[in-house]
Each structure stands twice: as structure tokens, then as C-alpha cells.
C-alpha positions as CSV (number, residue, x, y, z in Angstrom):
1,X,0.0,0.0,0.0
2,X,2.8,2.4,-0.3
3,X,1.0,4.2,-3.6
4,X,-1.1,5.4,-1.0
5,X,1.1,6.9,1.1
6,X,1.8,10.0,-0.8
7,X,1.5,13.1,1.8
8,X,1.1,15.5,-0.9
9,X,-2.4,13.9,-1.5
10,X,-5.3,14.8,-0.2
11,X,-7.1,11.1,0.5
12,X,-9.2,12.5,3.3
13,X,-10.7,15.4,1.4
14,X,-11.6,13.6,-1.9
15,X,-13.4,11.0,0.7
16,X,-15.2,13.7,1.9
17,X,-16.1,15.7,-0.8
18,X,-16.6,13.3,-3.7
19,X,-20.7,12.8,-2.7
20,X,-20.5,16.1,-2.5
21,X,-19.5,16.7,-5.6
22,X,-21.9,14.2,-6.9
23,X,-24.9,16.0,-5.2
24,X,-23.4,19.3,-7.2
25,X,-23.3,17.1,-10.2
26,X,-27.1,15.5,-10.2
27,X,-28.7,19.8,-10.1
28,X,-28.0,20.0,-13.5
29,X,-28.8,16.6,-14.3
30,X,-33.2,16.2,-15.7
31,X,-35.1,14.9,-12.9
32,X,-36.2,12.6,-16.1
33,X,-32.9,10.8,-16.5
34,X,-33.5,8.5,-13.3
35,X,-30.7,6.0,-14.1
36,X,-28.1,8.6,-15.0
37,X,-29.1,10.2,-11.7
38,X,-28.8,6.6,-9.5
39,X,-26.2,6.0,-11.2
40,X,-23.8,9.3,-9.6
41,X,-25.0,8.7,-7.0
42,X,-23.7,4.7,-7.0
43,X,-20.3,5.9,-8.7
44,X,-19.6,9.1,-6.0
45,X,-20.1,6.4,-3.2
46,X,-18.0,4.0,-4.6
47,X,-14.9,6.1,-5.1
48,X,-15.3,7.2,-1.1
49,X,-15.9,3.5,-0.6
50,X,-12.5,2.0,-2.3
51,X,-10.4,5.0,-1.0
52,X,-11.6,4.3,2.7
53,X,-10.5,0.9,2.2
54,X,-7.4,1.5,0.5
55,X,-6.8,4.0,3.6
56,X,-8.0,1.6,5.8
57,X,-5.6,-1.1,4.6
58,X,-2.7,1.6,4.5
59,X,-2.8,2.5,7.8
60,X,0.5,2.3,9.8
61,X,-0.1,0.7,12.9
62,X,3.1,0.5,13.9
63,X,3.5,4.4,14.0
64,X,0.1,5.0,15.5
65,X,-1.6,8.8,15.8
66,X,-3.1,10.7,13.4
67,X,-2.2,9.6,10.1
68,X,-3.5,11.4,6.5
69,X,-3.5,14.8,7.7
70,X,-4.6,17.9,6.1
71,X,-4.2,21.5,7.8
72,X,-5.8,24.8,6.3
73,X,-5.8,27.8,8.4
74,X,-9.6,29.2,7.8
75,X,-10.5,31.2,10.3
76,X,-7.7,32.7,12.0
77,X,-8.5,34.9,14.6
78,X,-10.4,32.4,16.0
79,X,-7.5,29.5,15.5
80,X,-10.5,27.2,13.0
81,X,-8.5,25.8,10.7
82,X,-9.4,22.9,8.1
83,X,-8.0,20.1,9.7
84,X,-8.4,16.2,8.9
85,X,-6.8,13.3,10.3
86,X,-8.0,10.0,10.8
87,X,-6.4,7.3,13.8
88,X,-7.9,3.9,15.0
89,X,-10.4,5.6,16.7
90,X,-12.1,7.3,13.5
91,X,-10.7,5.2,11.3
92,X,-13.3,1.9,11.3
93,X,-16.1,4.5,12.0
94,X,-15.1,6.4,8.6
95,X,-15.3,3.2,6.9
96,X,-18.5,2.3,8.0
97,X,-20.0,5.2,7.1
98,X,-19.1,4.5,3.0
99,X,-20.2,1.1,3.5
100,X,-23.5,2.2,4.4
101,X,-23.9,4.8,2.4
102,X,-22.8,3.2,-0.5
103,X,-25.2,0.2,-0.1
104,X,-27.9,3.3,1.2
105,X,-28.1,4.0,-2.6
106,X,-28.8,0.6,-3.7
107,X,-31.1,-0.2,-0.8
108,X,-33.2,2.9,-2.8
109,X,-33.0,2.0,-6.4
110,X,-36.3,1.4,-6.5
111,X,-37.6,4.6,-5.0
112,X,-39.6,6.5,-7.8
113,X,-40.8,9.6,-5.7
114,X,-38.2,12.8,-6.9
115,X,-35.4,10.7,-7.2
116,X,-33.4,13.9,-8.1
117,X,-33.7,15.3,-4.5
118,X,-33.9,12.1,-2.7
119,X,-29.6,11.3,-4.0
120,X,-29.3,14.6,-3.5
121,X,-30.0,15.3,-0.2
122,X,-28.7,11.5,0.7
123,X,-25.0,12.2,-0.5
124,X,-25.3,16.1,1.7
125,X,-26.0,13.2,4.5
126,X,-23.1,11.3,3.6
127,X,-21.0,13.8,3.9
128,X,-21.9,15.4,6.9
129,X,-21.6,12.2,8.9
130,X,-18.4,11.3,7.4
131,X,-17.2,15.2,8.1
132,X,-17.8,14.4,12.5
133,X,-15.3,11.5,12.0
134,X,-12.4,12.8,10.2
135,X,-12.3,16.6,11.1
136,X,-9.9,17.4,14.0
137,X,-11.4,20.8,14.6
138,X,-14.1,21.0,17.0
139,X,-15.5,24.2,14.9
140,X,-15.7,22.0,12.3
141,X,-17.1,18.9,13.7
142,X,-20.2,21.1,14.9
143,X,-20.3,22.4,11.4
144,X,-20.8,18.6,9.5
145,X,-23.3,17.5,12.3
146,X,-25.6,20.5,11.8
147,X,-25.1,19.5,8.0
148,X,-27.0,16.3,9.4
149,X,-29.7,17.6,10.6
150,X,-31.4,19.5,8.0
151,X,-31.4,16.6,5.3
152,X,-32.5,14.0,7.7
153,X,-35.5,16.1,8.4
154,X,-36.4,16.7,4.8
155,X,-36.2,13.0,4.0
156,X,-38.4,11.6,6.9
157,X,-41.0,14.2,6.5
158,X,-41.2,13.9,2.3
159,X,-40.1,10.0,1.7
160,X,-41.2,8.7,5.3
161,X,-43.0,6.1,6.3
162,X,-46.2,6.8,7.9
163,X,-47.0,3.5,9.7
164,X,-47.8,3.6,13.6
165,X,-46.7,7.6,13.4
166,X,-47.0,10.3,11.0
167,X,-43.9,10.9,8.8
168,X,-44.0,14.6,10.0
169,X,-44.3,13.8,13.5
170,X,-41.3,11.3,13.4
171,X,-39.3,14.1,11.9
172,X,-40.1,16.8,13.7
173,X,-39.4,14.8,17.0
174,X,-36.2,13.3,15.5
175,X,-34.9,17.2,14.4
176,X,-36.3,18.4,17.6
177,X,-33.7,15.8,19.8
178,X,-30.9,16.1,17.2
179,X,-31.0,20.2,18.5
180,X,-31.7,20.4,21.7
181,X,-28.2,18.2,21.9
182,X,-26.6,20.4,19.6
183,X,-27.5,23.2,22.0
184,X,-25.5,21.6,24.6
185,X,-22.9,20.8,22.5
186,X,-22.4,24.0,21.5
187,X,-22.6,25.8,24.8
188,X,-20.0,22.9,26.5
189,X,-17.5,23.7,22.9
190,X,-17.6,27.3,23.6
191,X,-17.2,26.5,27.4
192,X,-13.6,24.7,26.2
193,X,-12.7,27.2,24.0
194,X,-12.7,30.0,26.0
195,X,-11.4,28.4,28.9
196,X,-8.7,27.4,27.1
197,X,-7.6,30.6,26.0
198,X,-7.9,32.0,29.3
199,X,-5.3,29.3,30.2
200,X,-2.7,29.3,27.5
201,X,-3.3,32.5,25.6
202,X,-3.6,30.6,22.5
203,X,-6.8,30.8,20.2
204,X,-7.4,27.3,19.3
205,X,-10.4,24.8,18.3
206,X,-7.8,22.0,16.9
207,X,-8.8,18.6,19.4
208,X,-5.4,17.3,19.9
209,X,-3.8,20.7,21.2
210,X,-7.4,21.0,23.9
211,X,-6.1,17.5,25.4
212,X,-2.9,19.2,26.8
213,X,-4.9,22.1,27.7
214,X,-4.3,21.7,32.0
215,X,-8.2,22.6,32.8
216,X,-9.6,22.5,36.5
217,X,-11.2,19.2,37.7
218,X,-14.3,21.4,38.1
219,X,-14.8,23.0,34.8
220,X,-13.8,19.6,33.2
221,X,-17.0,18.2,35.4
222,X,-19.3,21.1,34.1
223,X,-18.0,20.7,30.5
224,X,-17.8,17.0,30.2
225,X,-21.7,17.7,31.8
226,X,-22.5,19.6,29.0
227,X,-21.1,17.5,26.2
228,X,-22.4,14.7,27.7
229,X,-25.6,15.5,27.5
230,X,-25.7,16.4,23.5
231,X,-23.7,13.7,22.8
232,X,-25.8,11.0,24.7
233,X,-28.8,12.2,23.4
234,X,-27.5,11.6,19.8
235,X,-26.1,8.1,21.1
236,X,-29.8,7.4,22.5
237,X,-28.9,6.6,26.0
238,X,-32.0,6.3,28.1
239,X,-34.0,8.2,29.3
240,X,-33.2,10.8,26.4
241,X,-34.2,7.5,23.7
242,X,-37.7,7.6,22.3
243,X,-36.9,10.1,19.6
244,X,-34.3,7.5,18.0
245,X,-37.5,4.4,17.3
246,X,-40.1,6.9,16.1
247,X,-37.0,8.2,13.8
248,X,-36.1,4.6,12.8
249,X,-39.5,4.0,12.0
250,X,-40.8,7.2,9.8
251,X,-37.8,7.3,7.7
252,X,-37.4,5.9,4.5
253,X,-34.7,2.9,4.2
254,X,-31.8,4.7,3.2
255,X,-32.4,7.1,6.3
256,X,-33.1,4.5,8.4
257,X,-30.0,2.6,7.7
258,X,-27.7,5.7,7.7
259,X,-29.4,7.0,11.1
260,X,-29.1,3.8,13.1
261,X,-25.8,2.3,11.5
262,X,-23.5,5.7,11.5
263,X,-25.4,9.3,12.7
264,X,-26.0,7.8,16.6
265,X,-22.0,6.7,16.2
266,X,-21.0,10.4,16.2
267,X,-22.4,10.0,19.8
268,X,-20.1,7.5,21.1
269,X,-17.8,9.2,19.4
270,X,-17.6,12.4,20.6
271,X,-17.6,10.7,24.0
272,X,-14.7,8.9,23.7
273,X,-13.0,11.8,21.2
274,X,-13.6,14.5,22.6
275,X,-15.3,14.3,26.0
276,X,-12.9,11.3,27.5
277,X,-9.5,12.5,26.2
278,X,-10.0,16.1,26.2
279,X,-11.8,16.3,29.7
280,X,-11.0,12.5,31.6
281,X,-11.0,14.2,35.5
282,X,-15.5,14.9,34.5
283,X,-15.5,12.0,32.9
284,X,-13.8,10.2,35.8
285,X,-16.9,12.0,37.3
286,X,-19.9,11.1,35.4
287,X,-18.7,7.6,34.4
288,X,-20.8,5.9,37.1
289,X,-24.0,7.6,36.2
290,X,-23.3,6.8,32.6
291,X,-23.0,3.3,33.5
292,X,-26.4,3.2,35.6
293,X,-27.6,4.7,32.6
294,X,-26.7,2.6,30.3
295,X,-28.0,-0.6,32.1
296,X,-31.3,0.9,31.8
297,X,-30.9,1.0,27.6
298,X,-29.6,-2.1,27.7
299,X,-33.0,-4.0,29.8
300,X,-35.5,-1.4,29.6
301,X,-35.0,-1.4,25.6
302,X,-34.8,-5.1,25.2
303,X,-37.8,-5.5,27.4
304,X,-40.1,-3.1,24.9
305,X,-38.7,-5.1,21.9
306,X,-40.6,-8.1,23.3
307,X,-44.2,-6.5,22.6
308,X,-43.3,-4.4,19.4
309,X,-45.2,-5.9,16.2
310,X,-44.0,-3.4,14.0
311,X,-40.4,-4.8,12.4
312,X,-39.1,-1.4,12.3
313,X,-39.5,-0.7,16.1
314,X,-38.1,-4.3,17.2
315,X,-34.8,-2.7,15.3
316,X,-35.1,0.8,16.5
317,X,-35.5,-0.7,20.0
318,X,-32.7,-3.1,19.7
319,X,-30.3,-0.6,18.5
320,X,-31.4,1.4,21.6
321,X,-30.3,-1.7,24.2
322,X,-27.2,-2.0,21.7
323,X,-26.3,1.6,22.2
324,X,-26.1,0.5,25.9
325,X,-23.6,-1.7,25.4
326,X,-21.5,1.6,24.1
327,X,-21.8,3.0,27.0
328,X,-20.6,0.8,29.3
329,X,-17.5,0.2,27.8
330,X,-17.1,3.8,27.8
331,X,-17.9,4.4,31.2
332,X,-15.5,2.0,32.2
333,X,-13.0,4.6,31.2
334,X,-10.1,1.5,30.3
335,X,-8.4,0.7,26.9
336,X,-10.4,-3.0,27.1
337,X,-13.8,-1.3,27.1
338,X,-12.9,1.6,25.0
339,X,-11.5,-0.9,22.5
340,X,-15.2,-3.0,22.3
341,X,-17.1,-0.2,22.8
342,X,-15.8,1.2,18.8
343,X,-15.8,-2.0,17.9
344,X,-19.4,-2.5,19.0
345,X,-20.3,0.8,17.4
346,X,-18.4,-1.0,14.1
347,X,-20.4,-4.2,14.5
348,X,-23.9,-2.9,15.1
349,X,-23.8,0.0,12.4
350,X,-23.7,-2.7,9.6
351,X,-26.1,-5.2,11.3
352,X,-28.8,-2.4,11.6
353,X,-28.1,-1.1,8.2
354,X,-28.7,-4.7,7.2
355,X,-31.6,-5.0,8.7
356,X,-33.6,-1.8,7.7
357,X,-32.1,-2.9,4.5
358,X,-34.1,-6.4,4.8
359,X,-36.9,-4.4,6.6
360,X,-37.4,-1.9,3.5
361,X,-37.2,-4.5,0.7
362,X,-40.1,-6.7,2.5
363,X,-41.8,-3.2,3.1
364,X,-41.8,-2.0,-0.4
365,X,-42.8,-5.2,-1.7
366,X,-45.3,-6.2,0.9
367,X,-46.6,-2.6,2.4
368,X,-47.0,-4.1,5.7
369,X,-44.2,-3.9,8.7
370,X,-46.4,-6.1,10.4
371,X,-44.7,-9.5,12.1
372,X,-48.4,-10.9,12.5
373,X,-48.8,-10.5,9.1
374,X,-46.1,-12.9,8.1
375,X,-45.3,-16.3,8.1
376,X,-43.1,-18.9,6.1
377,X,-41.4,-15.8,4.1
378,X,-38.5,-17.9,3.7
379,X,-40.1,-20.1,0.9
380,X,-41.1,-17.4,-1.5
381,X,-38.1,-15.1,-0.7
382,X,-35.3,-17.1,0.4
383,X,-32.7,-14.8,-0.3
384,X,-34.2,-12.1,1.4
385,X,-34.5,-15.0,4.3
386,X,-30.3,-14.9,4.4
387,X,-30.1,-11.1,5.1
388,X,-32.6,-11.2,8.0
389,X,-30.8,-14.5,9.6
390,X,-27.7,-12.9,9.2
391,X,-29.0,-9.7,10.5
392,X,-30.1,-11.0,13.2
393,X,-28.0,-14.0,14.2
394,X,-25.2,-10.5,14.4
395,X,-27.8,-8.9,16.4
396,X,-27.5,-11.5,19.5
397,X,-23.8,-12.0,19.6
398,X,-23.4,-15.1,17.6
399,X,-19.7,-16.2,17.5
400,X,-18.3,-16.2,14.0
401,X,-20.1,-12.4,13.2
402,X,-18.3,-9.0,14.0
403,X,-20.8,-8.2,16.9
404,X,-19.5,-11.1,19.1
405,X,-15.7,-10.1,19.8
406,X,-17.1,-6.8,20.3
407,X,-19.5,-7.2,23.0
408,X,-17.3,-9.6,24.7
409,X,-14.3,-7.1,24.9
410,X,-16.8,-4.1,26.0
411,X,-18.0,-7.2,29.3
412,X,-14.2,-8.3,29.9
413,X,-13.2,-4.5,29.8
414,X,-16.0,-3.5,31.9
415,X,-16.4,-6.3,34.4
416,X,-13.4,-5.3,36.3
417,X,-14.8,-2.0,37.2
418,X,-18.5,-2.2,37.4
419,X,-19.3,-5.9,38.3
420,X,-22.9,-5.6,39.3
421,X,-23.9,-4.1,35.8
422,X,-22.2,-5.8,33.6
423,X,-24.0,-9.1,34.8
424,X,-27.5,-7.1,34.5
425,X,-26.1,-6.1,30.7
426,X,-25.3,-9.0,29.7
427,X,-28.5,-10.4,30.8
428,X,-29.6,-8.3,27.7
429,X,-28.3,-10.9,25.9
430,X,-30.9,-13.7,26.7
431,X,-33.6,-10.9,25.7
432,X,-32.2,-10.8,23.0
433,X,-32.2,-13.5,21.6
434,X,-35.8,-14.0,22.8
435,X,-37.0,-11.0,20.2
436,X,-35.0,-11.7,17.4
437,X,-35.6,-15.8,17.3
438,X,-39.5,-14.9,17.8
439,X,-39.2,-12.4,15.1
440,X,-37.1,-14.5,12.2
441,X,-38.9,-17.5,13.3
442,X,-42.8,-15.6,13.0
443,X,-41.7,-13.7,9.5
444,X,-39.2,-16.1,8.5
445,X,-40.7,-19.5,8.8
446,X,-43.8,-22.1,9.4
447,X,-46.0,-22.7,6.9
448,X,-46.1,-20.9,3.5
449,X,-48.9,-18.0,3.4
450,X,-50.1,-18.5,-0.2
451,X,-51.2,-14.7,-0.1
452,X,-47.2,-13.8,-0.2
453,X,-46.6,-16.0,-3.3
454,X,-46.6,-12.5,-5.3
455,X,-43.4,-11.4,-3.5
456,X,-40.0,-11.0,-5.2
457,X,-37.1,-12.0,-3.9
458,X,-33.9,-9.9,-3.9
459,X,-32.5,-9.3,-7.6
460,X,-30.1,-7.4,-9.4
461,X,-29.1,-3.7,-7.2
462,X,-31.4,-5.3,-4.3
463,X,-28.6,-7.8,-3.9
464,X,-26.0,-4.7,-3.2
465,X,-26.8,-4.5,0.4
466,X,-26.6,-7.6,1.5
467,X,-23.6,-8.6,-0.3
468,X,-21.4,-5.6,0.9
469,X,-22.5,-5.4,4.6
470,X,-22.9,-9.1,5.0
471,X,-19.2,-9.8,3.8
472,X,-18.5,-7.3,6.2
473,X,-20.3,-8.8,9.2
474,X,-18.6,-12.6,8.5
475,X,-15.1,-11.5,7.5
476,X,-14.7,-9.4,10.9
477,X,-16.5,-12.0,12.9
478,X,-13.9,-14.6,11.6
479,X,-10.7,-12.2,11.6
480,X,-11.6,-9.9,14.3
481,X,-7.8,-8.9,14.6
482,X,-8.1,-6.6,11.2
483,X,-11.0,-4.2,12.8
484,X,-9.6,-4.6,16.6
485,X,-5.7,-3.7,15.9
486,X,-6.2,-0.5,14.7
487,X,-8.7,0.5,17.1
488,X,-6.0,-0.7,19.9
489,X,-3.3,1.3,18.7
490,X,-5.6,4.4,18.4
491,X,-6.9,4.0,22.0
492,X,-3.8,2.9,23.8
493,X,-1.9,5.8,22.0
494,X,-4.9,8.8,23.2
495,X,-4.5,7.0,26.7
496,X,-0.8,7.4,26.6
497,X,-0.6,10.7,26.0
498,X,-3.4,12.0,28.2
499,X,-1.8,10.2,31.2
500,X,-5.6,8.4,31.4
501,X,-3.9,4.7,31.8
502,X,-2.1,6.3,35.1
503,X,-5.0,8.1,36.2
504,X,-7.8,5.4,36.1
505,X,-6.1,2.1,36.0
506,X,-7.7,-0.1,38.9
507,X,-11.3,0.9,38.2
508,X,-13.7,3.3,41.1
């Protein structure tokens, strides 16, 4: 891979800005042309896609840090500058955004409702959630995530379902949460950077130069407070969780899959990024509460999944317990949990984009969400049949699939330091299994249902989806060591040079 090691080139940049510049491209393409239109849309998520593998592949473990950096000065009285840099941290998570994007565009080939702004505004999306995960500017990370919100909230409240809740509802609820935690963000960045210039003198916004930044254990609790708050309500940690279901279930596929598998990861993220590293004496702090917290996602949410009938909501309330899981390897606040919690965030962004990829094919075909409804689905649409099993079978942990090594790392990591709640959350586990057994085996199986003889399976672009993310899911599950190295080196480097491994060590 050493073509790819070229400094002079920008890698990151044409990552981010090549859906970008398809989205330019498709306004002066006739909303008539619907192929030409799908088909920039394919091609500008496919050249992200191989160049975030390539970069993936080309990453130097052995060095470590930020590697494929960019700097631009942009503003300079304030110290904003254009900065990207991806390490083992952002890395997988930048990677699993093109994944899902890329198979986001085949999971809505068949959409036939203003296709033109649909891609459009899918590959602004793209963009912006790829922009939280490379930019090393916290000026600029705010910037990409308010990118988010405006697109997702056209998309739900034009090309939304409107099953169980009104499309408009589900999107203004979903906007609604997605700013009230950008308020917070805001006010807790502001908080950091004007503390910070009161401290050094220096005019800054650039991540890495705020974790040497020596701040008072009692603004980091306040700030960490602050951030915490926006960032947990993106990451759906309970109580701040119903908006994410309703979300799930009023958006169209592509949304769906985008929103569950990558836009709640800039949560988890930003935890770990920017609210562990940069301020680790309030997250010291709030770890405990976190973990209480995220107990209550893991049971409370698997609990509700057992008496949804709606598909959609047994997902949206399943990636709610799952989010749990995040959290507790966070607020273990070791390099173990740290390590399974990205990895879990790696492992459950392609299973749920799998799934609402499953869920939207039946949907479309069927126009019911129903599990009732179903029965024996797996002798008229076999194929189809594989991408739900696999989806699912990832969903509870089986061994062999990317989700397994994750979760166990995020209870190994975690056990040492919160004993009591790590049993309860892995008790999650037997629920479930419970829900996603009794859901494959009501849609998937018994006897045939003559009246769904009229369904096609998947063909031709339908097969995109689960081709790409279910390769993915197997070939981690059986080689964990290619998604969990880099994440290691990432993680053990941050704790090394923010003294965390010294400070927290033998658990509280």
C-alpha cells in the first residue's frame, strides 16, 4: 500500500467531498434521467468507498496517531482551521459510514418519488456524517453535524413512512432531539474554548492541542456535563431515547439505515474523542452515572422489543439496548472497554443497516411492517430470508459475526470495574435472543402463506446490500484482529498521551 502513502495527496478530502461533488453534479442533471441520476450517486459512493478501504488497509499501525492529515488555516482569529486526520479511533467508523452509504443507494434504487432530491440530499448526509469522524477541529465537527440535521428532516417528512406515526411527526421529534443536543454541544465547545484561551493565551479549536490544555477538575466536570448530555442524546442513551424508534420507523430505508448504522455513532464518538480524552477528571466524574444509565438501555430497551409488532420498532428498540452496550464500555473509562465499545459501534452500524435494508425490501414489496402478518417468508423469498438471519443472528452476539468479539471485549473491559452491571447487561443478551428468534422465526418461517406468493425476492441492485454489509459482518466476525488492531493502537496511544492509563487504572 505504499501508492497510498503520498503526503502530498489529499485522500481524506476527496473522501469527503466526492458525494458532494456528486450532489453538485445530479442539479444539472433532468429529474427525467433517473438512471443517470442513481447512477452518480452509486459511482460518487463507490470512489469514497474504495479510498476508505485502500486507507483503511494503508494504515500504519506500527507508527500509530493521526495519520493522512490535512491543515488549512480558515478562520484565523479564532485559531479554526481545516484540519483532517484519521487514527484507530475514527478510522473503522469512517469506513462504516461509506459502507452504508454506498449500499444506502442501492437499498433505494427502486424509489420513484423525486429521485433527483432524494440522492441529492442522501450524498449532503453522507457527507456530513463522514465530516464528524475525520475533522480534528471542533469548529468544524459542529459544522458537519448540523449539515445532518437538516437533510435527515427533509427526507423523513417527504419519503417517510407513515405507519404507527406520522412521517412529520417522526421528523419533527427526530430534528427536535438532534437540536436540543446540539445546544448543549455548542454551549459545552464554547465553554472549552474560551477556557482554554484563558489558560494558555492561544486561540485554538484544533482537538489534539485541547487534550494538553491543563483545565480544572471542576470545569472539566461542568464541561464533560455539558457534552455529555448532547452527545448522549444523539447516542440514545435512556431516558433521552424515544426520539431514535419513532426516527427509525418514519424514515425511509436509506435514512433508516444511515441514522441507526452511523449518525448515533457520532455520539459514542464524541464521547470517547472528545469528551474522554479532552476532559478525563468529568468524565472520571460522570462515568458511574453513565453506567447506571446505560444498564437501563440495555433492559429497559430489550424489554419493549418483546411486545413491538412493528419490524421497524423491534430494530429501532434493539439498536437502543445495543447503544447500551457503548456505553458501558465507555464508562468503564479502560483501553479494554474503549477498545469494544468502537468495535461494537463498528459491529452494530452494519447489522442495523442490514436489517432496515431487509426491513425496507419486505416493506416496499409487501406494504405491511407487520410481524403478524407474516409467516413462512423464507419459501417465497429465500434470499431475502439470508439477510434477516444474518442480521439477526449478528444482532445477538453469535460467535463467528463482528458483533461477538465486540461485546465480549466491551464485558471483559467493563467487568473489572463495574461488576454488578455488567451481569444485569449481559443479561440483555438472553432478551435478545428472545425477540430476534421470535421475530425470524414468526416472519421467516412455518407454513407458507399462499397470499405472499406474489413477492420477489432480492434481484439485481437489491442484492448490493446484502452482499457488501454481509461480507462485512462474516469477514470481521472470523478475523476480528483486522478491525480490533487499529482500534487498539488508536486507543492505547490517546490513553498514553493524556496520562488516562495512570490516572484510572484499577477501576472506582
Amino acid at each position: 500500500m505504499d501508492f497510498i502513502t503520498n503526503p502530498g495527496f489529499p485522500y481524506l478530502s476527496v473522501i469527503l467531498l466526492t458525494p458532494l461533488v456528486g450532489a453538485l453534479a445530479l442539479i444539472f442533471v433532468p429529474r427525467e434521467e433517473v438512471w443517470t441520476i442513481k447512477a452518480i450517486a452509486a459511482v460518487s459512493t463507490l470512489v469514497s468507498l474504495i479510498l476508505s478501504v485502500l486507507i483503511f488497509l494503508a494504515y500504519d499501525q506500527t507508527i500509530g496517531g493521526m495519520q493522512f492529515k490535512e491543515d488549512i488555516l480558515w478562520i484565523k482569529d479564532l485559531g479554526v482551521s481545516y484540519s483532517l486526520g484519521v487514527d484507530g479511533i475514527s478510522l473503522p467508523l469512517l469506513l462504516l459510514t461509506n459502507l452504508i452509504g454506498f449500499s444506502a443507494v442501492y437499498a433505494s434504487w427502486n424509489n420513484k418519488d423525486r429521485v433527483k432530491e432524494f440522492f441529492i440530499l442522501l450524498l449532503i448526509l453522507i457527507t456530513g456524517v463522514m465530516g464528524t469522524f475525520v475533522t480534528r477541529d471542533l469548529f468544524i465537527f459542529l459544522l458537519f453535524y448540523e449539515v445532518v440535521v437538516i437533510p435527515i428532516y427533509i427526507m423523513v417528512i417527504i419519503w417517510g413512512s407513515t405507519k404507527r406515526v406520522t412521517k412529520e411527526y417522526a421528523g419533527m421529534k427526530l430534528t427536535i432531539y438532534l437540536l436540543i443536543g446540539s445546544a448543549f454541544l455548542l454551549a459545552g465547545m464554547i465553554a472549552l474554548y474560551v477556557n482554554a484561551y484563558q489558560l494558555t493565551g492561544v486561540r485554538t479549536m484544533d482537538i489534539e492541542s485541547l487534550m494538553l490544555v491543563p483545565f480544572t477538575e471542576h470545569f472539566q466536570i461542568i464541561g464533560f456535563l455539558l457534552l455529555g448530555i448532547g452527545f448522549c442524546t444523539l447516542i440514545s442513551m435512556w431516558p433521552f431515547h424515544s426520539w431514535s424508534p419513532d426516527g427509525y420507523a418514519g424514515a425511509p430505508t436509506a435514512v433508516s439505515m444511515i441514522h441507526a448504522g452511523v449518525l448515533k455513532k457520532i455520539g459514542g464518538y464524541g464521547l470517547i474523542r472528545i469528551g474522554l480524552f479532552v476532559l478525563p477528571a468529568g468524565a472520571k466524574f460522570w462515568a458511574p452515572l453513565i453506567a447506571v444509565l446505560a444498564v437501563g438501555n440495555v433492559v429497559y430497551a430489550a424489554v419493549i422489543c418483546l411486545v413491538q409488532k412493528d419490524l421497524k420498532y423491534v430494530v429501532g428498540y434493539s439498536s437502543v439496548s445495543h447503544m447500551g452496550y457503548v456505553l458501558i464500555g465507555i464508562a468503564a473509562l479502560n483501553v479494554i472497554s474503549i477498545n469494544g465499545a468502537i468495535a461494537q459501534m463498528f459491529a452494530h452500524g452494519v447489522m442495523a443497516a442490514l436489517f432496515f435494508a431487509m426491513i425496507g425490501n419486505l416493506y416496499e414489496k409487501s406494504h405491511t411492517r407487520n410481524i403478524p402478518d407474516f409467516g413462512g417468508l423464507a419459501n417465497q423469498v429465500p434470499r431475502l430470508a439470508v439477510g434477516f438471519m444474518l442480521a439477526g443472528l449478528a444482532s445477538l452476539g453469535l460467535p463467528g459475526l463482528a458483533s461477538f468479539p465486540a461485546e465480549f471485549t466491551i464485558f471483559v473491559g467493563a467487568f473489572g470495574v463495574y461488576q454488578v452491571f455488567t451481569i444485569i447487561a449481559i443479561s440483555g443478551i438472553i432478551f435478545t435472543a428472545v425477540y430476534i428468534l421470535r421475530m425470524l422465526g414468526n416472519v421467516l418461517f412455518g407454513p407458507r402463506q399462499q397470499q405472499w406468493d406474489k413477492l420477489t425476492d432480492l434481484k439485481g441492485p437489491e442484492w448490493v446490500p446484502l452482499i457488501v454489509l454481509g461480507t462485512v459482518l462474516v469477514t470481521f466476525g472470523i478475523f476480528p484482529y483486522l478491525l480490533m488492531d487499529p482500534i487498539n493502537t488508536g486507543v492505547t496511544s490517546l490513553f498514553a498521551r493524556t496520562g488516562l492509563s495512570t490516572v484510572i487504572g484499577g477501576g472506582f
